[in-house]
VMD Tcl script that draws the C-alpha trace (Angstrom):
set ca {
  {-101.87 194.30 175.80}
  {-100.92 197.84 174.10}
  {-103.75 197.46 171.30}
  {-106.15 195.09 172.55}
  {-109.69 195.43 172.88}
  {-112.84 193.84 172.10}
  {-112.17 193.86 167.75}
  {-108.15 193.50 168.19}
  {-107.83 191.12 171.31}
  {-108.54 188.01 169.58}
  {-106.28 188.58 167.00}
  {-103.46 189.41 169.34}
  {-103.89 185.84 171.22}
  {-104.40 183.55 168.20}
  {-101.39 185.40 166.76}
  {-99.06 185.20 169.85}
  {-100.21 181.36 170.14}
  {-98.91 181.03 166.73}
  {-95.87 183.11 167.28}
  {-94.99 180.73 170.35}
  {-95.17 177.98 168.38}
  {-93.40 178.94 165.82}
  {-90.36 180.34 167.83}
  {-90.77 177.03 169.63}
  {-90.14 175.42 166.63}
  {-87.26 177.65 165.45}
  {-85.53 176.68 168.82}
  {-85.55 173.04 168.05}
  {-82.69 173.38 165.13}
  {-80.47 176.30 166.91}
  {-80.82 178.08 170.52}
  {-81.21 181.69 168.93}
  {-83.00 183.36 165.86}
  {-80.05 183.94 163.59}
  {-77.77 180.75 164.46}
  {-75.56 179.80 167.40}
  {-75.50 183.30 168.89}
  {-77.29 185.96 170.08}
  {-78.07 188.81 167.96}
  {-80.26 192.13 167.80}
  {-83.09 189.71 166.87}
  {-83.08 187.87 169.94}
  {-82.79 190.90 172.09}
  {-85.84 192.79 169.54}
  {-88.01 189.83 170.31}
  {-86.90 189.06 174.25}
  {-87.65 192.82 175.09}
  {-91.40 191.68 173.93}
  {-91.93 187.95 175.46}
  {-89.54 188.58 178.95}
  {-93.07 189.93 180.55}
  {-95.66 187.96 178.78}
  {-93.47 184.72 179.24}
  {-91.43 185.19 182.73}
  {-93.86 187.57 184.83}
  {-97.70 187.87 183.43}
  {-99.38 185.03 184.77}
  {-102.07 184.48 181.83}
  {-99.62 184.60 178.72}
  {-96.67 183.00 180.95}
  {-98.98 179.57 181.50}
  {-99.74 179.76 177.59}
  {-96.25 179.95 177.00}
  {-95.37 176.84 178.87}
  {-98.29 175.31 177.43}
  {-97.50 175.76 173.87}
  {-93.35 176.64 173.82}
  {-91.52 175.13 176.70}
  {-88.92 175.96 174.62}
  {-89.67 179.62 174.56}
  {-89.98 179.89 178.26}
  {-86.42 178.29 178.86}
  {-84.75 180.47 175.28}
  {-86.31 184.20 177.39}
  {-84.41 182.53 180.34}
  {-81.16 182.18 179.05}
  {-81.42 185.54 177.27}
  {-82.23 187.01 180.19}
  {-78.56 186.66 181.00}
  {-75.77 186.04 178.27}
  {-73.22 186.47 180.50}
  {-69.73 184.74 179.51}
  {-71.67 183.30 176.21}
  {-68.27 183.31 173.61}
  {-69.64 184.11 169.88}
  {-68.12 183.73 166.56}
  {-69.31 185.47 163.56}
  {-69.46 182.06 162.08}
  {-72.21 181.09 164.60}
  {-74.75 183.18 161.91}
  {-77.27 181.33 159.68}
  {-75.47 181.14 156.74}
  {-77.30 183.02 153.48}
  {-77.44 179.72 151.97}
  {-79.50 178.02 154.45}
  {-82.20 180.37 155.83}
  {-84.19 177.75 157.76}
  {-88.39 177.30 156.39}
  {-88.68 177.81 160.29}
  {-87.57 181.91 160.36}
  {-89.27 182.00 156.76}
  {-92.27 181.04 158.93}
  {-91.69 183.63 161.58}
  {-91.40 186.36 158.83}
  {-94.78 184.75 157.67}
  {-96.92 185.54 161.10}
  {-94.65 188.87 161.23}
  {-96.06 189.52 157.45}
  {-99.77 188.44 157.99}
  {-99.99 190.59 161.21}
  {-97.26 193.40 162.35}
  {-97.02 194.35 158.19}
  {-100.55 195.37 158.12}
  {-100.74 196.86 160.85}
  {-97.61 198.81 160.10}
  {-98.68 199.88 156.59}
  {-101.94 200.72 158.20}
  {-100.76 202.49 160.70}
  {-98.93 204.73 158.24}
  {-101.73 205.64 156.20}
  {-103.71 206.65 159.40}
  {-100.37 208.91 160.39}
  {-100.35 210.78 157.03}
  {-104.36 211.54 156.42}
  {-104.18 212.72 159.71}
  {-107.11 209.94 160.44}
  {-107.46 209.51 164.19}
  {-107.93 205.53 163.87}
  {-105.76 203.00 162.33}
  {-108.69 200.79 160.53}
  {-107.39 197.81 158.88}
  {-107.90 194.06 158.51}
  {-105.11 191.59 160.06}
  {-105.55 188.01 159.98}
  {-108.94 188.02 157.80}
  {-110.50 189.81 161.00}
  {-111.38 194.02 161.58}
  {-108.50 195.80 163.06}
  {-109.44 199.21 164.93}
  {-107.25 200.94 167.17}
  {-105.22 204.44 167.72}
  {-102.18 205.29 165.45}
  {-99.18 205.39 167.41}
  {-96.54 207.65 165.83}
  {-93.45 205.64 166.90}
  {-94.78 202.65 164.72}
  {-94.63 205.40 161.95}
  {-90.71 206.11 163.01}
  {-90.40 202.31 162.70}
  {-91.57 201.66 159.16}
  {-89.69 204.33 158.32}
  {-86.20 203.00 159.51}
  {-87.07 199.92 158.20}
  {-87.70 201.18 154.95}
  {-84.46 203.43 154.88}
  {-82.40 200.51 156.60}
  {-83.63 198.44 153.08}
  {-83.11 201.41 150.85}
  {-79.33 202.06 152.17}
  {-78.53 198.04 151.55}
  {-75.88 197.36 149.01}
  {-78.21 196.48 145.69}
  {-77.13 192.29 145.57}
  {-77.83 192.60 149.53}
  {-81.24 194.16 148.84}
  {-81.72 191.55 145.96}
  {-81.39 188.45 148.37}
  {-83.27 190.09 151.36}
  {-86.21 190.64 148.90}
  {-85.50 186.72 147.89}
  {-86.06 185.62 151.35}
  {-89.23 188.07 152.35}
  {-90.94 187.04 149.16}
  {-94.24 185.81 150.17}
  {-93.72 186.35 153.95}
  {-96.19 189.81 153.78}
  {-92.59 191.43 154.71}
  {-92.68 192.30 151.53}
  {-94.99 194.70 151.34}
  {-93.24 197.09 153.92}
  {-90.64 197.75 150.86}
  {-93.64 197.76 147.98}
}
mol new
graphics top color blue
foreach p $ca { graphics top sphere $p radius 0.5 }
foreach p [lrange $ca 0 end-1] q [lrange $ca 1 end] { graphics top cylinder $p $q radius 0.2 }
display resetview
């Protein structure tokens, strides 16, 4: 994978492990991220698993090991085709399930770090990224896009509408999220 090697790799497969399971897990209240219909989440996240889950033999028999589930959800994404939506098929904001807290937890203890890492690498010029993720040593190349990334994300929170902000802040409290916007 785009990162791994002998310090990162086992912190990429526990993590994706725990990401499987945790999606798999997500997918037993509702069949996509943000409710009853597909969204820019679903299509974020399929973009990443279609290969690992559908085509790479390795992380595809982990997958059906650990998140049947997730195996069958990158299926049906794979084609939406005639799938009718309604903007009231959303997760309400009153009833964020603890299982995409969760995701937003593995997303925080790994991909924040990395991101806010990253960054720092980007702007001293340094030509590693040297962080820790997961309580392990995290040593790798900077790669400017992930820059771009935090970035937008950062702006994307910025430009929200200041009760908006308020509540987003409310539900990445204590995910690691967080941090992104410290």
């Amino acid at each position: 994978m785009v990162g791994s090697n002998e310090t990162t790799g086992p912190v990429i497969e526990a993590s994706y492990r725990r990401l499987l399971g945790l999606l798999d897990a997500h997918f037993t209240g509702r069949p996509y991220l943000m409710g009853g219909r597909p969204g820019a989440s679903d299509f974020a996240m399929f973009g990443q698993l279609t290969q690992l889950v559908l085509f790479d033999p390795t992380p595809a028999a982990v997958a059906l090991e650990v998140a049947p589930r997730v195996h069958a959800w990158v299926e049906i994404v794979e084609d939406l085709s005639g799938l009718d939506v309604e903007d009231a098929d959303w997760i309400s904001r009153d009833s964020v399930p603890d299982t995409l807290r969760a995701l937003l937890g593995e997303v925080g203890r790994v991909y924040a770090p990395f991101l806010l890492g990253n960054a720092a690498a980007l702007e001293s010029g340094a030509e590693r990224v040297e962080c820790e993720i997961d309580a392990a040593p995290w040593v790798q190349k900077p790669f400017p896009y992930q820059g771009k990334c935090l970035g937008w994300l950062r702006e994307a929170h910025a430009g929200l509408a200041p009760a908006d902000r308020v509540w987003v802040d409310g539900v990445l409290e204590g995910t690691g999220c967080d941090a992104l916007f410290a």
